[in-house]
DOMIMI-108834 format. One record per atom (N, C-alpha, C): x, y, z; residue in three letters. Coordinates in steps of 0.05 Angstrom, whole numbers, plus 5000, padded with zeros to 4 digits. Layout:
XYZAla ...
end
This chain:
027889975013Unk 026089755014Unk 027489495020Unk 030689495010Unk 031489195010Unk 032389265043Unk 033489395044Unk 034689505075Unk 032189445098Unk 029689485090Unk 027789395112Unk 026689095118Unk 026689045089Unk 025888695089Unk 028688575092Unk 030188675095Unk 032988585106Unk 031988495144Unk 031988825144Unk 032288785183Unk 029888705190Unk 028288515181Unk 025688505185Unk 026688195196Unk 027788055170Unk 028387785177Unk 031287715200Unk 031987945201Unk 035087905223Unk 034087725248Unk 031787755267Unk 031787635304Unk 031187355281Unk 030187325258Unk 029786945248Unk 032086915240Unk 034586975236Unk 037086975224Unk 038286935255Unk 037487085273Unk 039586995297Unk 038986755324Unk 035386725318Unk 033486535327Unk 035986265312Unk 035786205293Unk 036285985275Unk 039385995275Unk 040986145286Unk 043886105290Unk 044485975324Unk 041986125334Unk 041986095373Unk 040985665358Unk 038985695340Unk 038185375354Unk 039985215340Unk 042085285319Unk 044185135296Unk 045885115319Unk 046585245346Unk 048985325359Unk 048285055384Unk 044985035392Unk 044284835409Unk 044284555393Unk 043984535369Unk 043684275356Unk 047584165348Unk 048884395357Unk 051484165349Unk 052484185369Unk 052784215402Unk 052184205421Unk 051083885420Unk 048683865414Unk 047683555422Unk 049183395400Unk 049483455378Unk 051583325357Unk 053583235355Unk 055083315377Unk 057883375386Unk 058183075400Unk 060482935392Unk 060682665384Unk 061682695422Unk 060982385436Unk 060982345468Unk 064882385468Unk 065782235450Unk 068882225453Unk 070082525445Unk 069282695444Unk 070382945443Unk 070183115458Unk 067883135487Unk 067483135501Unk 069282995521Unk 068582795526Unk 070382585538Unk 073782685541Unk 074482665516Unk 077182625509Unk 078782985502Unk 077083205512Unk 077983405503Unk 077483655524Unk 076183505541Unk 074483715571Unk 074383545591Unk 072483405599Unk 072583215622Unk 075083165635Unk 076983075621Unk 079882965632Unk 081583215629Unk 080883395625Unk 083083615622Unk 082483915639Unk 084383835658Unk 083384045678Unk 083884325671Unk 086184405659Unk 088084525651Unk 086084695630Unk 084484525609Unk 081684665594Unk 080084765608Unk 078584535633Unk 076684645645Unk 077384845661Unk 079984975668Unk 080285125688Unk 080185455667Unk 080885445646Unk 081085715619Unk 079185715607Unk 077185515613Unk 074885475607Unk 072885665631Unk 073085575648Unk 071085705679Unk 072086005673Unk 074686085674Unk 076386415671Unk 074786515652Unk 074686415626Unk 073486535611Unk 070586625612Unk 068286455621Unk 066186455635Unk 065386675662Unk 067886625673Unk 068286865699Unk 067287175699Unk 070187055678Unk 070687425659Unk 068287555647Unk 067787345632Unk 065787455600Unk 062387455615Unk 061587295634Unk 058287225636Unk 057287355667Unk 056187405668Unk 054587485692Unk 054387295700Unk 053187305737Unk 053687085751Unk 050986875744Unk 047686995741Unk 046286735732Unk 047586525710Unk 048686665687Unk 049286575676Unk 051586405665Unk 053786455692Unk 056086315702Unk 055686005710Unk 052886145728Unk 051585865747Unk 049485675722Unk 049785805705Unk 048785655674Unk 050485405665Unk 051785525657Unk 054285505645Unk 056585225669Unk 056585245690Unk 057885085709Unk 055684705713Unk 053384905711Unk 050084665704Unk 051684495680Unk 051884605667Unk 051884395634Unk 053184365635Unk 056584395644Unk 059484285648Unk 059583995661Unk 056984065692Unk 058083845714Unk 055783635698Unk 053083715676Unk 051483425667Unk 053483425637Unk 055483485631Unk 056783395606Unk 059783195614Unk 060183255640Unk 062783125654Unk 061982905671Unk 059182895679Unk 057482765698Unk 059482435691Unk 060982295722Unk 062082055717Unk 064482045718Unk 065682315708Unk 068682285705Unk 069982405729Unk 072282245730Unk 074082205747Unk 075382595757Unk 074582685784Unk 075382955787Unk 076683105808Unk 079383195803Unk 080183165823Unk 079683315849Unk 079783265884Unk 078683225895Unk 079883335931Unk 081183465944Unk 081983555958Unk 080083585991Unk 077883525984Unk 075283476007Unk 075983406027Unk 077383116020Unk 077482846035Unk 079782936063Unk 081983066046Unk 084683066060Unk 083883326077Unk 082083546074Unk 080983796086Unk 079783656110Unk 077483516109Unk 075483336134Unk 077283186150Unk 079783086137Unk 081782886156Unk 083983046167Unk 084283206155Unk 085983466176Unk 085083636198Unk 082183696191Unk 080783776207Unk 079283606231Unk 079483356229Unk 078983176246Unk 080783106260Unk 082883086246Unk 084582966273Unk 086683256290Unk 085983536281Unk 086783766290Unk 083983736319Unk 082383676307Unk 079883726333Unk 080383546351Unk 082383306348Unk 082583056370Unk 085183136380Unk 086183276374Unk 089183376385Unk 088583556401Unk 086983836396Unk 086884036420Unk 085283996440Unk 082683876429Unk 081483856467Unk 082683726484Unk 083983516476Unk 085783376496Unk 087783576515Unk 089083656499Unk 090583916512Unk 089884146531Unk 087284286507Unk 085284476532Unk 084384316554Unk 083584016548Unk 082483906573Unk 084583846592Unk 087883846583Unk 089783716606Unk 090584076621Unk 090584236606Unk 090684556616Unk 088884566641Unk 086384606632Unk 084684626654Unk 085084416683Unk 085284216671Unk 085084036697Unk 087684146713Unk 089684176699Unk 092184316717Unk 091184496727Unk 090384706717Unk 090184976734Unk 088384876762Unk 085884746754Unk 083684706788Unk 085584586802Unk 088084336787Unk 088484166807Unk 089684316830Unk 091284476811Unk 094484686830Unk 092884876845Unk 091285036827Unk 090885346836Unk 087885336846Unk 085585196835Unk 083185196841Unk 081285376826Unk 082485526811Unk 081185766792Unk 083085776770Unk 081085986751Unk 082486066717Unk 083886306723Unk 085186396711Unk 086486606708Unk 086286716685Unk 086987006674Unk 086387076654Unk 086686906628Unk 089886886622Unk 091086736609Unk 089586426606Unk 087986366622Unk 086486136620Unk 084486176607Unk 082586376602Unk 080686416585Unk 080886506563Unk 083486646562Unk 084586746540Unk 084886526514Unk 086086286525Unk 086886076512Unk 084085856512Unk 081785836525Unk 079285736523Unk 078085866497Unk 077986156498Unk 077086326469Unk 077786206445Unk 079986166446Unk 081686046420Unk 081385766416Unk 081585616439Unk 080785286429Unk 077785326417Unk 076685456429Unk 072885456423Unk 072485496396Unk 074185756386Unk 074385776356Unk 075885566338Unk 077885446346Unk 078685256335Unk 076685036317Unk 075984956355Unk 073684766341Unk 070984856327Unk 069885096331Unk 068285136316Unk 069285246284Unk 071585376283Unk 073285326252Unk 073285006232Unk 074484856256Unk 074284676233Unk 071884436232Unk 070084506251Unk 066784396247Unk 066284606222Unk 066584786217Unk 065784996190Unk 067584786175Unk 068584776172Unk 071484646148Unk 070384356143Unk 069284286160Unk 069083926159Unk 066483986140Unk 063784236148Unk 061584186136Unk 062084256108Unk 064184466099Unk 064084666082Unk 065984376056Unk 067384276065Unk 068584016048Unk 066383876048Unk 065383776056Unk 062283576045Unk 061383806024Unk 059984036027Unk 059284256007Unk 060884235982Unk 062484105982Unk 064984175951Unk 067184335957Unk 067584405980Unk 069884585984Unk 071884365982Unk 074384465971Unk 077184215956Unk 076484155930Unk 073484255932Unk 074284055897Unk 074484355875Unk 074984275845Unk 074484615830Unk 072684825824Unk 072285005833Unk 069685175821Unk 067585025810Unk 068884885792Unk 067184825768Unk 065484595770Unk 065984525787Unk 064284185803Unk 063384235820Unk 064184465835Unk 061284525861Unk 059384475854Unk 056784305862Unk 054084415854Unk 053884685856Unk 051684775829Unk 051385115834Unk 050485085868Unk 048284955875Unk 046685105890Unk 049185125920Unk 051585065923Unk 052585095933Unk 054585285937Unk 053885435910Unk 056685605904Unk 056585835924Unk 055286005924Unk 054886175944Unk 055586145979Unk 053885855985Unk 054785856014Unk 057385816021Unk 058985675995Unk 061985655997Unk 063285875999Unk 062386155986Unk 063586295983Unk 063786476010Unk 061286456024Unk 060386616043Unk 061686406070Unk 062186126072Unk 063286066090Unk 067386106092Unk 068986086063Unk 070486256068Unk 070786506074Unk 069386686081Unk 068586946086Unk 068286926118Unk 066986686127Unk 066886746161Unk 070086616170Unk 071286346156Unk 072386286168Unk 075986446166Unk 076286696146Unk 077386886149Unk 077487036174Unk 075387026185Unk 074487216208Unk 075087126235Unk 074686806233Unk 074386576255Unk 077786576265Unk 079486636237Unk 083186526238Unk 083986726256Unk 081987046254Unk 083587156268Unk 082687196298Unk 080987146304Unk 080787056324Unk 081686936346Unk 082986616325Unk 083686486344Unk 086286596341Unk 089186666329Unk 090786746327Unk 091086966353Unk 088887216351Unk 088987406369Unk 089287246404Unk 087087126408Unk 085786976435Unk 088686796443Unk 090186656431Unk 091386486433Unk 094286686442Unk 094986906425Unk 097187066440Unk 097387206461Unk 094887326466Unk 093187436484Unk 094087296509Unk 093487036513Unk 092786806523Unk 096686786534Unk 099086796512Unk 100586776527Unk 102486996532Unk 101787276530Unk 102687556534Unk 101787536559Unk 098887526576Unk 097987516594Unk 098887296616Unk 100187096609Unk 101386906622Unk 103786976626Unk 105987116612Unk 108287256613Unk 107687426634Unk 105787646640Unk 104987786646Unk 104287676683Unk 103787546684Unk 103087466704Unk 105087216724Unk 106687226699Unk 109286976716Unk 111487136731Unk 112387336718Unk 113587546710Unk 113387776731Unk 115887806748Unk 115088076770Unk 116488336751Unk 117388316740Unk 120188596729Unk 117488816726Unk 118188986734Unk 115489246720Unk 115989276693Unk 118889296686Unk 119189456660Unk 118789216644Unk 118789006649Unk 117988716623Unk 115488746631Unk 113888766648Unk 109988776646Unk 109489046627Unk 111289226625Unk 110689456617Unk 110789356588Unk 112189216579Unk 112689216541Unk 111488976545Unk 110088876565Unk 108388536557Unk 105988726552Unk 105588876566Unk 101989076559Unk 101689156536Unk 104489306529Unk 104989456500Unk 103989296480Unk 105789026484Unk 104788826454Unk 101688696460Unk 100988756479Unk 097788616484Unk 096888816467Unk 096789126476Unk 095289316458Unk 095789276427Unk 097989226420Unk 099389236394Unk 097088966388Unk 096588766393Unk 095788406388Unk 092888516388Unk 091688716405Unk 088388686403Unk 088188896389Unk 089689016383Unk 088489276360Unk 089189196328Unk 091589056317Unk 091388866307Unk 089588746295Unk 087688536312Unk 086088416313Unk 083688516306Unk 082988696313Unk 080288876312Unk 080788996285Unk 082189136285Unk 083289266241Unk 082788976236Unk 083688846227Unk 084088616212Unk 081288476207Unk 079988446240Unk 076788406232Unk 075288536210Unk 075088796221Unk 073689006214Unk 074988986180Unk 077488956169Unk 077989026137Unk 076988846122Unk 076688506148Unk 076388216124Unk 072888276125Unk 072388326144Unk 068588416148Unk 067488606121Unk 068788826118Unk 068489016099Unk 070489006073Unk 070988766060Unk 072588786045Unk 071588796016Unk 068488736022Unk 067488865991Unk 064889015995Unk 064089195986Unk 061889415994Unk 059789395970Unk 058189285969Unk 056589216003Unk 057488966004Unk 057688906028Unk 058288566047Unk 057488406025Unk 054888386019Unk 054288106002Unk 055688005979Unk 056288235971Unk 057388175942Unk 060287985947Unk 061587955970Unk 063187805979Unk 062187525979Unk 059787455973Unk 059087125968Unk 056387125942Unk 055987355941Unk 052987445922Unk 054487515898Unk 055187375871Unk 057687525849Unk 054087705837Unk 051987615843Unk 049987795826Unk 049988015830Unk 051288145862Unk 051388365867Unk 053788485851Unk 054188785842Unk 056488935831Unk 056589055863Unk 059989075857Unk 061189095888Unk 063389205889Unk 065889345902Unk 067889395911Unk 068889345924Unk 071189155923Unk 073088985935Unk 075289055946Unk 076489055962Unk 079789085970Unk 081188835961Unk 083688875956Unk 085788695938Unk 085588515964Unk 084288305963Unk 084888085980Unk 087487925995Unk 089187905968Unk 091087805974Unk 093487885986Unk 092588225979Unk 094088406001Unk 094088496025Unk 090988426032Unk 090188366056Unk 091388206075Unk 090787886070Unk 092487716069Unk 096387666079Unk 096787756060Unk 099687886057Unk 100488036091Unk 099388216097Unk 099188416113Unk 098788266132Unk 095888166133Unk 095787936162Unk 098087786170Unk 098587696151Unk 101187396160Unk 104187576165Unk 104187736153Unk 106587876161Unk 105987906190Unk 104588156200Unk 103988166231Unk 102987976244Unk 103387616233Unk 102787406260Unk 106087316265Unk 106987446233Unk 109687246241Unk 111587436263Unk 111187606252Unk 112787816267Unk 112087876296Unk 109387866305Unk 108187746334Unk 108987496343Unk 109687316330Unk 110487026340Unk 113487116350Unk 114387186328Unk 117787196337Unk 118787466363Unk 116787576363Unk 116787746391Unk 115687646413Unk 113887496412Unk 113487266441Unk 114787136452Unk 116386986417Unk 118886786422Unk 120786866444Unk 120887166445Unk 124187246441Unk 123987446471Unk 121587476473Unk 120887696498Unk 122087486523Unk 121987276534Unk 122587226559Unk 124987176559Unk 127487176537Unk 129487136548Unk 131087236552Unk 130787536558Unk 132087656574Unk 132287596607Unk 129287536616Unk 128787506641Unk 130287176645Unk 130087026632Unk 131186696636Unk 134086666637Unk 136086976617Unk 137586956625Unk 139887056648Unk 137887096670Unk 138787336695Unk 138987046714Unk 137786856705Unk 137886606721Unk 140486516722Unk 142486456746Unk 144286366748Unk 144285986753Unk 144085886723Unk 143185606724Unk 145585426711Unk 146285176713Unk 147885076688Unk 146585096656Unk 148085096642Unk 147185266611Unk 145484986606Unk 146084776610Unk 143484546599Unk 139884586618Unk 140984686643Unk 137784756649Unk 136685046639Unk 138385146628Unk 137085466623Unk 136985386592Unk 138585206574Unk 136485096548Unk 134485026555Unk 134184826575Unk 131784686576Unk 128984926576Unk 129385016597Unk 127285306607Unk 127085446587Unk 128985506569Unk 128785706541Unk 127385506526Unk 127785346521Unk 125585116504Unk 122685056508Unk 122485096536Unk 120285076547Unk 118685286540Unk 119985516542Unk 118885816537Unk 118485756499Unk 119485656487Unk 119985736457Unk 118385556436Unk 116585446452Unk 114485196437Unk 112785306416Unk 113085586422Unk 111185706396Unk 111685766372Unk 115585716370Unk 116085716347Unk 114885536322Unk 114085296330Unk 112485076317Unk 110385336306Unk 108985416312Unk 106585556309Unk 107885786288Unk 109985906295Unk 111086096273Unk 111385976240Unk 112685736252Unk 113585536226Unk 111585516206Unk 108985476224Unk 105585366204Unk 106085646189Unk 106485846208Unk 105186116196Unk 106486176163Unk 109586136173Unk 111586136142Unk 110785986122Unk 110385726123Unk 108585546114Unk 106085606094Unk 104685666112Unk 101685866101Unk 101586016081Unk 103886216094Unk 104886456065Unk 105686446039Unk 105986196034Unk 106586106007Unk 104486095992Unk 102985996006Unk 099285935989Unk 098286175990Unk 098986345999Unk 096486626000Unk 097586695973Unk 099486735959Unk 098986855925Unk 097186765916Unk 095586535909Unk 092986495899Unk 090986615906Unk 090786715932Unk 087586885936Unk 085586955925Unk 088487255922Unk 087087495898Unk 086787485879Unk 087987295862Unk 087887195822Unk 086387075820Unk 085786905839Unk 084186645838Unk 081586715827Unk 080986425802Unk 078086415791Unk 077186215796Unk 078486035819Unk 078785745826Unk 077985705864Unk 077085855867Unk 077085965897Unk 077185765911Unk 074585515907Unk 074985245927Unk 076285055923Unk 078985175908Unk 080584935897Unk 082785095921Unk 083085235907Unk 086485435914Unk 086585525938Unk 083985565950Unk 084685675985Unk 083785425998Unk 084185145978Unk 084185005999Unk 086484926017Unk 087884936013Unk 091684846020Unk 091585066034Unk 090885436036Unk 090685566053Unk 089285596082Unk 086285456082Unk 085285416104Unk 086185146120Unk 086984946104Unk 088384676120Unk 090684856137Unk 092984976124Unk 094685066135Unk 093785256152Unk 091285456156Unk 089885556175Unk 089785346200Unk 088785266182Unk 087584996214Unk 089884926231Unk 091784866213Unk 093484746229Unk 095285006243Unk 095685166237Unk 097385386247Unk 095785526271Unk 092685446274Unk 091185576303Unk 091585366320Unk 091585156304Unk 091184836324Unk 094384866339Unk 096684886328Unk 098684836337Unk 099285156348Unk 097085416354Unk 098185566364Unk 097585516396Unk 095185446396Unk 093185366417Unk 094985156429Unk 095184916420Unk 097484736437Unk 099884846448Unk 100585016433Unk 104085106445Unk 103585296471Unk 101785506460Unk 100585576491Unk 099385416514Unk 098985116510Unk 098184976537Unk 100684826549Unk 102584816525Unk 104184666533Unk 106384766561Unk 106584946556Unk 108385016588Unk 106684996617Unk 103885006612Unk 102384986645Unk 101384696654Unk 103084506623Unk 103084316633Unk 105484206649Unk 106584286646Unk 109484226668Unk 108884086690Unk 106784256707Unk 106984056736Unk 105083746725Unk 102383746712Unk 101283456708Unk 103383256688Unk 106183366681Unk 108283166662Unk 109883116696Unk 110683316710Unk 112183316730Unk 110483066757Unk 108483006752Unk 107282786768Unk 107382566753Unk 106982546728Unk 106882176714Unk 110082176712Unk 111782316714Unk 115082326700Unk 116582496711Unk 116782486741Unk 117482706759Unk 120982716755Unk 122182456741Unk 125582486732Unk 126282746709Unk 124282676702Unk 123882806674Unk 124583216688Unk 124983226705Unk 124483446715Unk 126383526744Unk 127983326750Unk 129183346771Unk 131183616775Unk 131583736789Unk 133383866802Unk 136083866815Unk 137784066819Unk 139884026835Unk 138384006851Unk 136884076864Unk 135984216904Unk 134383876915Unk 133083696888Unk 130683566895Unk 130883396868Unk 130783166881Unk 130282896868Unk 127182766874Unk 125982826888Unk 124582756902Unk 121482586884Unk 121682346884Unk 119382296863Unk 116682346874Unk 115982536889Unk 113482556895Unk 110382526890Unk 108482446893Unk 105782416869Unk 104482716891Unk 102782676867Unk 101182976863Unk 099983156891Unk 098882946903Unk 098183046928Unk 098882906958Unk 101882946950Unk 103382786981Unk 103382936998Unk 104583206996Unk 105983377017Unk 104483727011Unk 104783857029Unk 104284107022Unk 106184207008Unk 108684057012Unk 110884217000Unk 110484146974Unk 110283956962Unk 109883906936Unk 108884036925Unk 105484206936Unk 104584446920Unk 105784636913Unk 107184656936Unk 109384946935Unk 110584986916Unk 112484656908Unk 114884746889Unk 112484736862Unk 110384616860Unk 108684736836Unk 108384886828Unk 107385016845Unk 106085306840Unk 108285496840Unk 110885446845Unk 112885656850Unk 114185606818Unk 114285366808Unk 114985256782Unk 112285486766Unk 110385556775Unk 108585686755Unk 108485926764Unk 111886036772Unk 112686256772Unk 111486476788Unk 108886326805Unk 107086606820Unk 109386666848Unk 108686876859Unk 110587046868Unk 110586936903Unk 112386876915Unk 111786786943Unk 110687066961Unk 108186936970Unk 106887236986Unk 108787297011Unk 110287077018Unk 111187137051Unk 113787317045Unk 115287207029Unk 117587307017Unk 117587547002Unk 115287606982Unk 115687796964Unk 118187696934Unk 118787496935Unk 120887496916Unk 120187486896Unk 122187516865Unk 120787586849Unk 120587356835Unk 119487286811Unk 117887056802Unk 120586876793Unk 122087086782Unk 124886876766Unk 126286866789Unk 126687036817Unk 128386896837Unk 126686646843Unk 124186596847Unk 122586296858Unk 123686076844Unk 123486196808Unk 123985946787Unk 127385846798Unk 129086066801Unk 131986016800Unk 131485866826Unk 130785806846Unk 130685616871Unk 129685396861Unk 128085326847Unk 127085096843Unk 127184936817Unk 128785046803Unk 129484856784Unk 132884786785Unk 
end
């Protein structure tokens, strides 16, 4: 009997502990608040983990509600700003470039070439990468989990999810872009033969890598939906894996033409120069080393739009400066008309402007290594005549 009028009164016993639990909550003096959460990231961050761990996601997005109206005012720190201004002035740096590429190629040749669209693919994603990045920082991306607006949390999650997809892209398009230009400067059969090899190696690559960041939690949604239960691949191992095979593709691009540069019988200061010219992409390797430091946060991470922010900046910048280094050698002949010393020769001093002589096309286009039709010679005997 006591055992039933016992459990009879228990849901008023736990009713009256749930509203004793909301009333000191509002009780709870402003300076302890203030002075014990608000300013302490270090809480709020073992604070959100805990919440992660322990609550389902409505109730995460509860829980994040009454954090940002209990902190509402205070000073938080803030990574947005420096995301939008990296990404802005990465977008004012490459079209200039893609636009000085192109104008070379109609001026000289009158048409694209593979390698020219190859490297169009990759600027395009560029800029449409960090137009995602510019919108996704207004969204709260840079700042902590825990200050996103909820109603944002999801699309944040789901736009790092595309722009995973976007990196490799431009990474792929952009090597693509100068394997195919190798490929095409280049008469040796057996160097076109291992320029094809690593093209296959760069687009198959590329396609796994899609396909693993696409499917990396089953089903798809649960990759930005936490309401969905889901199965994940270790992200950060993912990750890991990617950047290994960009760096190790960089340093084989680097390193592929100088065998052919050094069959050139030149003084050793113009065959640096030409090896330098060829080696602009190391910049682009450098971002990549760079990058790899930040990918340990990924996978642990309970902090996601805090911690992959320093990872997608360094994204940005490591496509932006891949994309440049690939334009930078077909600019040669439009530097070789504003700064034609800059470029002189034993054979030719000659300060020529752009459209004086027919011959002037010549030594252009022979400088962009295409093969003389009358002669047959091969691309590095043309270069060795003219530089």
């Amino acid at each position: 009997m006591r055992l039933r009028n016992f459990l009879s009164i228990v849901p008023f016993l736990v009713a009256a502990l749930a509203q004793d639990e909301a009333a000191l909550i509002t009780k709870t003096p402003p300076c302890a608040i203030s002075s014990c959460l608000c300013v302490n990231e270090t809480l709020q961050a073992d604070l959100s983990i805990c919440v992660q761990k322990s609550c389902p996601w409505s109730e995460q997005l509860v829980a994040a509600t009454v954090e940002n109206d209990l902190c509402v005012g205070y000073p938080k720190q803030d990574k947005s700003g420096l995301c939008r201004a990296v990404c802005t002035a990465l977008f004012c740096i490459v079209i200039p470039f893609l636009a000085m590429r192109l104008f070379t190629r109609f001026k000289i040749s009158g048409e694209l070439f593979p390698d020219d669209w190859a490297i169009i693919v990759a600027g395009f994603w560029v800029i449409v990468g960090a137009g995602i990045e510019i919108t996704a920082s207004a969204k709260g991306f840079g700042k902590h989990f825990w200050n996103v607006p909820v109603d944002n949390a999801q699309l944040l999650l789901k736009v790092f999810w595309m722009l995973q997809v976007v990196y490799i892209i431009i990474q792929v398009s952009a090597k693509v872009s100068l394997l195919l230009w190798y490929h095409r400067i280049f008469r040796n059969e057996k160097f076109k033969r291992i320029v094809r090899i690593c093209l296959g190696f760069v687009g198959l690559h590329g396609i796994v890598f899609i396909f693993v960041v696409l499917f990396q939690c089953i089903p798809v949604r649960s990759v930005w939906d936490r309401s969905v239960d889901g199965h994940c691949a270790n992200l950060g191992a993912i990750g890991y894996a990617g950047a290994a095979f960009s760096i190790v593709e960089d340093l084989v691009i680097l390193v592929l033409p100088i065998p052919q540069l050094n069959t050139l019988q030149l003084p050793l200061n113009k065959k640096v120069g030409l090896m330098l010219m060829f080696s602009v992409g190391s910049f682009a390797c450098v971002t990549s080393m760079v990058r790899l430091k930040y990918l340990a946060q990924i996978d642990t991470s309970f902090d996601i739009t805090w911690d992959n922010a320093n990872v997608l900046i360094w994204s940005v910048i490591e496509c932006a400066a891949t994309v440049i280094c690939a334009c930078l050698p077909a600019l040669r002949p439009l530097i070789l008309q504003y700064v034609p010393g800059l470029y002189r020769t034993a054979k030719s001093t000659t300060k020529s402007t752009w459209n004086s002589t027919a011959k002037m096309r010549r030594r252009i286009s022979a400088f962009e290594l295409r093969a003389d039709s009358s002669s047959q010679k091969s691309a590095v005997e043309v270069l060795q005549e003219q530089v």
